[in-house]
Structures are given as C-alpha cells and as structure tokens.
N, C-alpha and C positions, 0 to 999 in steps of 0.2 A: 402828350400822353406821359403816363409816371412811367418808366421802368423800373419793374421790381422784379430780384432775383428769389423766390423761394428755398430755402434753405431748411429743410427736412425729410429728415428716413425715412418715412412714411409715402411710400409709392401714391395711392388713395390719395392723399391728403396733395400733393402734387398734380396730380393729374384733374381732382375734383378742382381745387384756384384756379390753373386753365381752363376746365370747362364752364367755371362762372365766370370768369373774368372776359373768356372770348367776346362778349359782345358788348363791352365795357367802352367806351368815350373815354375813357378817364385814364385807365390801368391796362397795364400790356405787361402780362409777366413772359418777362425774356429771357427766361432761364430756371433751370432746376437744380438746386446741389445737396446732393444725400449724407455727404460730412464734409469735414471742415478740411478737407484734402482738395475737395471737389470745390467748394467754398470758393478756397484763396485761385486753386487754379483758373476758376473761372476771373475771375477778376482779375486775373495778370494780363486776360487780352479783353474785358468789357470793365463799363462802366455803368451799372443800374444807378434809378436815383435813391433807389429802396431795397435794402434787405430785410423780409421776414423772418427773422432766426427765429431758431426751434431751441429752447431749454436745454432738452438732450441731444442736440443731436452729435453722432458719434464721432469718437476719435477725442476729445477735448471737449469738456462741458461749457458750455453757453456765456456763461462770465467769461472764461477763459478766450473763447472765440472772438467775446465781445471789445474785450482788453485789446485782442492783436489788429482785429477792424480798426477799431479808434487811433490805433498807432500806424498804420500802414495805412488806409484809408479813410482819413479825419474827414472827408466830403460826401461820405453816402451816407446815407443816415438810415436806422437801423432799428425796427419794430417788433420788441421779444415776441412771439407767439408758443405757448406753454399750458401744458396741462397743471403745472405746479401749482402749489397755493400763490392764489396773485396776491396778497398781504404780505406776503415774506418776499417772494422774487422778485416783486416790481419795484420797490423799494430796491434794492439790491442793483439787481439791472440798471437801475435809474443811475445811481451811484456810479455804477465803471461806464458810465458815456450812451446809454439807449436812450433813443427820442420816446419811449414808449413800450406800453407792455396790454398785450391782449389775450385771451384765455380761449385754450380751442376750443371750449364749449359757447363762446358768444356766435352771436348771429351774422350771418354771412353779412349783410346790412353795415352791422358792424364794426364790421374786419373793413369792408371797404371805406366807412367814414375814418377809419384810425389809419388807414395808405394814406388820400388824399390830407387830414392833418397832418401829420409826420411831416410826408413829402413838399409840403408847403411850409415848413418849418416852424410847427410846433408840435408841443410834446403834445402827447395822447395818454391817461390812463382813463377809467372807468369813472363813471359818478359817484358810483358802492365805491368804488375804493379809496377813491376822494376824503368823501364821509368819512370812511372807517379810519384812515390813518389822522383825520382832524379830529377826531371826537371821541374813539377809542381805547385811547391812554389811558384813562383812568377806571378801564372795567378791571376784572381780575380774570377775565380769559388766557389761558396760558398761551395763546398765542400772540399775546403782547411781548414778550422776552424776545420774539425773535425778528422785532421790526428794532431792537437793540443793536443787534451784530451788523458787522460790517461786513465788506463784499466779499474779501478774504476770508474772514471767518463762517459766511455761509456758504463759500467755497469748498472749505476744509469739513465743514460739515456735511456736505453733501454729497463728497466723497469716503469718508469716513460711513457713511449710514449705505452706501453700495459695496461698502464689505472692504477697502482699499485698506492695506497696513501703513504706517507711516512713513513710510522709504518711497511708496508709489505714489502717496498724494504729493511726499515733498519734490518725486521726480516731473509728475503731468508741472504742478502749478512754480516751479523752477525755485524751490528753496531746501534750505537743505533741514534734515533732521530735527534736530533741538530745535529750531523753528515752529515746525510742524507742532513738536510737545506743547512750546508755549503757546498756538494757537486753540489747542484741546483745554490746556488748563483757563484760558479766556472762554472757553464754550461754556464749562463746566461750572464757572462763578457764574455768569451770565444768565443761563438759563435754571439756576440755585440747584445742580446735583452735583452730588460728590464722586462719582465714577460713572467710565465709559457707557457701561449697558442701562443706565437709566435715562442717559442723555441720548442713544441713539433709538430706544425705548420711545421718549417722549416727540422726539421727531417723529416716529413711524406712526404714533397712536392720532398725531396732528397732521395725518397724512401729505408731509411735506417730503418725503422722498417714497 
C-alpha cells in the first residue's frame, strides 16, 4: 500500500481522499495536515511514501514548504495539488524538487493514477500541459512570460500579488531587503512592465494569484 499524508486547509477536501480512497488496494492515506506546522510535526514521528501538498496551504506557501521537504526529507516524494494555473506552477514546483503537479479540478481517477506514478518513482504532470510547455513558446499568449521566471521569482511574485510589502516577503522566504528589490526589478523586465501595479495587474487578470 502507498502511504500518503494529505496536506491541506480544506477540511472537505481531506476528509472526501479518505472517503475515496477507503476502499483503495492501492493508497492508504495515513494522515491529514492543515499547515505546514502540522506538516513537519507529523513527519518527525511517521514516514508516508507520499505527500499531497496543497499550493496554499497556510503558514508558508507551497515552494517554500517544498524547499524545507527536499531538505529535511529528500526520500518521500511529493505531489503539488493546486488550484493555481498549472502552466506557471508546475513548472515551478518541478524546479524546487516535486515529483509532480495535479490540478484540484482533475478527476478523482486522476489524482489516483498521478499517487501510484509519483510513488513508483516517476514524475507525473498532465498531457495538456505536456503539449502546452512543448509547443507553446512561440504563440504570443501573455502567459508565456511567466513559464520564464524562476522558483524564486514566482515566489516573490506570489507573495507580492497577496498584498505582502517587501520586509514580509523578504522575512517568510529568508532574504533580506534589497534582495527582495532586485527580484521585483527581474519581474518587471520579464514580464515587459515598467511598475508594480501593472505587473501585479497582469498576474490577477491571468488569474495566477
């Protein structure tokens, strides 16, 4: 059986993967953690073979979570689950160390073929998004600019578009100040605007935060 710990805020969303998985041969979720407090504390006394993260889930966003897993727990391997745009985050994800990235609108069907990949050690994303990141490059969808940025930068971004000033992002993601600036002024070439409110504008309208 895989053990997998579910890891999001969402009571519902917890309690519905146990009640599809109860009769599962396959998957046994052994646990529930609603942030990233409950997260690590679970893990200082179990071992899942799988973690579900959730995007948001609270206290420290989901890269960040995913950073301190890879480093404290390089052996359980580790399946984003997100409402986000999967073009921008799964990329991203993929980058700080996730076997995988799945979109809570996909099919329960789904969710379970992307555990058992993962947990058999391979990665998992979508077909669409396969396609889209081989073949996409060359439309002029503004949502090409942001399969550009790095894990860091759509860190800072994504902090920055939930309203954070630059002392708080450079506090959550451990850098300091003028850091934080030069990672804005890389946003802002990046994504071709010249100041804050068009770029965090252009995020919200590409419904990415």
């Amino acid at each position: 059986m895989i053990k997998v710990l579910v890891a999001d805020s969402h009571p519902i969303v917890q309690k519905g993967l146990e009640s599809f998985f109860k009769a599962s041969t396959e998957i046994d979720i052994v646990g529930s953690a609603s942030t990233t407090t409950e997260l690590f504390d679970f893990l200082s006394s179990n071992t899942p073979d799988l973690i579900l993260l959730e995007m948001d889930i609270p206290e420290v966003n989901g890269i960040t979570a995913l950073r301190k897993l890879k480093k404290d727990f390089p052996d359980v391997r580790v399946l984003m689950f997100s409402a986000q745009a999967e073009d921008v985050y799964a990329v991203s994800t993929l980058r700080a160390g996730a076997h995988g990235y799945i979109s809570k609108t996909a099919e329960l069907s789904l969710l379970q073929e992307a555990i058992v990949k993962v947990a058999g050690g391979n990665m998992f994303i979508t077909n669409e998004l396969a396609q889209r990141l081989a073949f996409d490059e060359s439309t002029n969808k503004p949502r090409k600019y942001f399969r550009r940025l790095s894990t860091r930068e759509v860190e800072v971004l994504k902090l920055l578009s939930a309203g954070k000033r630059n002392k708080q992002v450079a506090e959550e993601l451990g850098l300091n100040e003028k850091t934080v600036s030069t990672y804005k002024a890389r946003l802002m070439r990046k994504l071709n605007v010249d100041n804050m409110v068009d770029m965090l504008q252009q995020a919200r309208a590409l419904e990415l935060f």
